[in-house]
N, C-alpha and C positions, 0 to 999 in steps of 0.2 A: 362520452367522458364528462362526468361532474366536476363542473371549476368548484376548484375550492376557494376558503376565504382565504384574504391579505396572510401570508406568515406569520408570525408570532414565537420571534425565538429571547428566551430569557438569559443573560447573560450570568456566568456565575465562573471565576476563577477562583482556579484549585491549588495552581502552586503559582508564583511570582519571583521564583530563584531556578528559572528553567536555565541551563546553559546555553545548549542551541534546539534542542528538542527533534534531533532527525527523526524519531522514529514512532508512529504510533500502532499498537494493535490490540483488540477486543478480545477478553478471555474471562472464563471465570478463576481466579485464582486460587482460591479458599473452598471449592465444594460447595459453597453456598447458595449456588443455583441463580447467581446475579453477576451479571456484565461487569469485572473491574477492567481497567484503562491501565495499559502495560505502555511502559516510556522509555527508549533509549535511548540517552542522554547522553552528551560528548565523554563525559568519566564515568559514567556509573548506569544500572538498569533498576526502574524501579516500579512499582504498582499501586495501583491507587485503591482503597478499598472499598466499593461502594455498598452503603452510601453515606457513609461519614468522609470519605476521600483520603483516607489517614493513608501517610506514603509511607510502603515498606521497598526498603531494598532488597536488592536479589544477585548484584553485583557491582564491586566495584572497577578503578579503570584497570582493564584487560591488558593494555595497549600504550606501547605510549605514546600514539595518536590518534585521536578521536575511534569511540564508537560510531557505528553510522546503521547500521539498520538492525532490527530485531524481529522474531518470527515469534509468534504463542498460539498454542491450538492445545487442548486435551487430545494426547495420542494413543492413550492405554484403555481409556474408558470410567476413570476414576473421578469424573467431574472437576478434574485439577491439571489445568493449562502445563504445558510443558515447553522452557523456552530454551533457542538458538538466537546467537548474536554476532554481529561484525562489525570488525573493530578496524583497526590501524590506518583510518581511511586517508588518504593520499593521493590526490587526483591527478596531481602531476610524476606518478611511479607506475609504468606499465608491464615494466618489467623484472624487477627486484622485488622476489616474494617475503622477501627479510622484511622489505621497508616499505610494503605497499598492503594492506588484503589480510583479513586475520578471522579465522570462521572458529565460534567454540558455541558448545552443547553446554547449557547449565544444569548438571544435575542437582534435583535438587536434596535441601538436607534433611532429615526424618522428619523433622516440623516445619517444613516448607520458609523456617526464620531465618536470618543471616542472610550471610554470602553464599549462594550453592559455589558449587566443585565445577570450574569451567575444565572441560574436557576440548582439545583444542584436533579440530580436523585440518585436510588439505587443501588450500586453496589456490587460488589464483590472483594476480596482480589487482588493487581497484576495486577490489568486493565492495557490491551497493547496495544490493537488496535482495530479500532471501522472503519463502513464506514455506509450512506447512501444506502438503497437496496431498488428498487420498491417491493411493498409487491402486486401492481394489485390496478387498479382501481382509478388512479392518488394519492395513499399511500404509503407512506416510511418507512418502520421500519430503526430505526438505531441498526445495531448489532454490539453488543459488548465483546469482547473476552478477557478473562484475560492470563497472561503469564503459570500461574501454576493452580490446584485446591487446593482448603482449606485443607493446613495442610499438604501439599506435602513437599516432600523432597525429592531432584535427583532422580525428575521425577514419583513417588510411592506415592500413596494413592491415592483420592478421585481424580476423572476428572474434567475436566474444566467446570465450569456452561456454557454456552455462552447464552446471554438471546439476544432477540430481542425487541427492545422499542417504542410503539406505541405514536406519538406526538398528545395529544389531543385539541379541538377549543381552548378551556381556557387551558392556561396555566401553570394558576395557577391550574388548577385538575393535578391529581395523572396520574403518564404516563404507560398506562397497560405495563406489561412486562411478556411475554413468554419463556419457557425455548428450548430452540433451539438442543442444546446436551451437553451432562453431562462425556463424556466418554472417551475425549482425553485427552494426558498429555503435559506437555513442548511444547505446540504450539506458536512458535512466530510470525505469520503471517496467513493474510487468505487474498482472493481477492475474488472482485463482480465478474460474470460471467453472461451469456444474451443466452443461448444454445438454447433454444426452443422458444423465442420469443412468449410466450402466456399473457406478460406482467408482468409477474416477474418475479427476479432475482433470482440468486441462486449463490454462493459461493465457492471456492474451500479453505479447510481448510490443511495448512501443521503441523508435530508434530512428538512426538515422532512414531508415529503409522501408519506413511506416509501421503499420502497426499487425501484427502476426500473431496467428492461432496457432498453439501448439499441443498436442495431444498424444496417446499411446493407440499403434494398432495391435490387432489381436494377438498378435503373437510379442505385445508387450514392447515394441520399437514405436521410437520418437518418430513422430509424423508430425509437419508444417504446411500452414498456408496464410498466402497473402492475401489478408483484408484491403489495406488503402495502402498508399505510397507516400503520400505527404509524411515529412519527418515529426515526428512527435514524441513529447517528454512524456507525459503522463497518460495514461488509459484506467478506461473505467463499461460496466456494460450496465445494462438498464434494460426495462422493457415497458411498454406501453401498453396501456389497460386492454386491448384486445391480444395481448402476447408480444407483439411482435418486437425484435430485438433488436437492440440499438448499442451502438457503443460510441463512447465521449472521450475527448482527447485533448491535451493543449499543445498546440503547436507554435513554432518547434518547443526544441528543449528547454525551457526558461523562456519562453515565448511570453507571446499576447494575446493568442487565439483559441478562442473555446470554439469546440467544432464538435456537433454530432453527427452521426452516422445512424442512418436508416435503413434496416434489413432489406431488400426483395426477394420478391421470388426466386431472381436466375443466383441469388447467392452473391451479389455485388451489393453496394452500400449506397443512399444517395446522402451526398453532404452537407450540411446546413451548418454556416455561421452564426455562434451567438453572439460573440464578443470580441473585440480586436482591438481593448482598453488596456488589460492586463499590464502591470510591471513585473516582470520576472515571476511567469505562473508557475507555481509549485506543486496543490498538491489539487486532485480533486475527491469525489464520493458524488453518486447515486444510493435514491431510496425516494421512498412514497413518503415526504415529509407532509403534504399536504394532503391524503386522505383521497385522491382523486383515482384509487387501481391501476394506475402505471406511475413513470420511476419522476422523479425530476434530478438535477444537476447541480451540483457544489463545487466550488471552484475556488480555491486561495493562493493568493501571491504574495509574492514577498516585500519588494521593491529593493533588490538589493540587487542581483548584478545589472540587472537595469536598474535604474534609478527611480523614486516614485514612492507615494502612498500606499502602503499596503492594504492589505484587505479581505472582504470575503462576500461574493456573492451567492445567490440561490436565482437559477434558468428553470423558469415552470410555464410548461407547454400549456397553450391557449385553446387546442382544439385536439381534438381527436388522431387527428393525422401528423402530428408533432410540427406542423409548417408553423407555425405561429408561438413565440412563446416572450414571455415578458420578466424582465428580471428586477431583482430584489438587491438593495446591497444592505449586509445584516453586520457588516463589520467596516474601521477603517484604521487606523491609524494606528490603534491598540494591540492587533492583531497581526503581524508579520508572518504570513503563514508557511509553517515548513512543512506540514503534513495537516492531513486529515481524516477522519473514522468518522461512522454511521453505524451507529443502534440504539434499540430498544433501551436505555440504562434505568428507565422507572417500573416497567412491565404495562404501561398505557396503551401499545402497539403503536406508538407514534418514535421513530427513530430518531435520535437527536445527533446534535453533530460535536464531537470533539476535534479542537481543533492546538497545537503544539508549534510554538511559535519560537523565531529566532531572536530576532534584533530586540523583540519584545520580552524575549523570556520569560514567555507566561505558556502556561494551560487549561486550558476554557473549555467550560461546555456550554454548550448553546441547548439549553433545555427546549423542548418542542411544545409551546403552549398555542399552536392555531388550533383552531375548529372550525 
């Protein structure tokens, strides 16, 4: 493993009237073959164009309580992102689908301008986060996961539905939905994953109950397994310049602890603390920000239900064997982080980090200028 040099992130905000900024994801929006930065904002959905960063809308509020996560992927093959969005978010409603969980499809309008036509699915109480997952066969389920299950309370009772949602030719027909697992609690996050490349995806789910792999067997039924046990809010996977695969977590939920995970052989994990500073961690990202052939680690907090400095650092392994690693802080005070995204957005091959902030109501990208 080649150390790289010191970081070098260039600060540049794009909007400064963010609301709460729940949600971010990478798309191209326009066909133009360039990364724009899709935002779902407590009223409204909107996109950033790059690289003038000029904000077009695409939705305003759904709900009348907060939007909270949004999904964008190209699903037709037309080089133009196609988004899902949840709305009515409500943390304290487990049960009452009226007043809790609101999942809708933006189609959009013949010049991708305005407000698209929200088309509204079925949901469940507490919807918190949703993505885009090849299901095989040029098909995307969009899976969607709520924060609690029906009728929970600190974490006890009934587990999380997570359903996966099938987009049909017409539209306007009924969108089949599959029930994916029923049996985690308090999960606030899950990410796509690509391990076997046999053309679908599979998932890693974080929770009260740690952190879980979820996938399709051959005959197209949900399959589970447990990674670690420690409770964790966020998950993320990486891999190390000789392959090997890792995955990164904050624990618990709104925690303090940045924790990676080290593949073995027998298919267990060994654990390594980075950090146990954290005020309220929120969001994380993996990528090769520094040039080195395997992944390093991004990490943002808030300091809001804990109290505290917000922030943002960057975890970049010192050796080969990921034992050793030294951290960077690239943000602080300015940046309240609710979410975070990694990519490419100038075509350099150096991933940059966006990052969508709360208390701060700002949007930033952290341009990648080391070498």
């Amino acid at each position: 493993m080649g150390l790289a040099v010191e970081p070098k992130f260039r600060h540049q905000e794009i909007d400064d009237k963010v609301g709460v900024g729940y949600g971010l994801q990478l798309a191209d929006m326009n066909g133009d073959k360039k990364i724009d930065i899709i935002l779902c904002d407590k009223d409204k959905v909107v996109w950033y164009e790059n690289p003038t960063w000029i904000k077009h809308q695409v939705s305003g509020h759904l709900t009348q309580r907060d939007h909270v996560c949004v999904a964008a992927r190209d699903l037709d093959g037309d080089g133009k992102a196609e988004i899902a969005v949840g709305a009515q978010w409500n943390i304290r409603e487990t049960t009452n689908e009226k007043t809790s969980g609101s999942i809708f499809y933006l189609n959009p309008t013949a010049n991708r301008e305005g407000n698209w036509k929200p088309i509204r699915l079925p949901h469940e109480p507490s919807t918190h986060r949703m993505h885009w997952i090849k299901s095989g066969k040029g098909k995307f389920d969009l899976i969607v996961k709520p924060l609690h299950g029906r009728g929970n309370a600190g974490g006890k009772g009934k587990g999380i539905n997570v359903y996966a949602y099938r987009m049909p030719k017409n539209l306007a027909d009924e969108w089949k939905r599959t029930l994916v697992s029923n049996f985690m609690h308090d999960s606030h996050n899950f990410h796509p994953i690509n391990w076997d490349r046999d053309g679908r995806e599979e998932f890693l789910q974080a929770g009260l109950e740690g952190v879980y792999w979820f996938g399709r067997d051959r005959n197209d039924k949900w399959k589970h397994m447990r990674f670690t046990s420690n409770y964790a809010g966020e998950v993320r996977d990486g891999r190390t310049p000789t392959g090997r695969r890792f995955i990164t977590t904050i624990e618990p939920k709104h925690g303090s602890t940045v924790v990676v995970y080290l593949s073995t052989t027998s298919l267990s994990w060994q654990r390594r603390v980075l950090d146990e500073s954290l005020k309220d961690g929120h969001a994380l990202a993996t990528g090769d920000f520094l040039g080195t052939g395997g992944d390093q680690v991004v990490a943002g907090w808030r300091g809001m239900t804990t109290r505290g400095v917000p922030g943002l650092k960057l975890y970049v392994p010192q050796n080969g064997t990921y034992s050793k690693w030294k951290t960077y802080q690239l943000s602080g005070k300015e940046t309240a982080v609710e979410d975070i995204k990694a990519g490419d957005l100038n075509g350099d091959g150096k991933p940059e980090i966006i990052v969508a902030c709360r208390q701060t109501h700002n949007l930033r990208i952290l341009w990648n200028e080391s070498k």
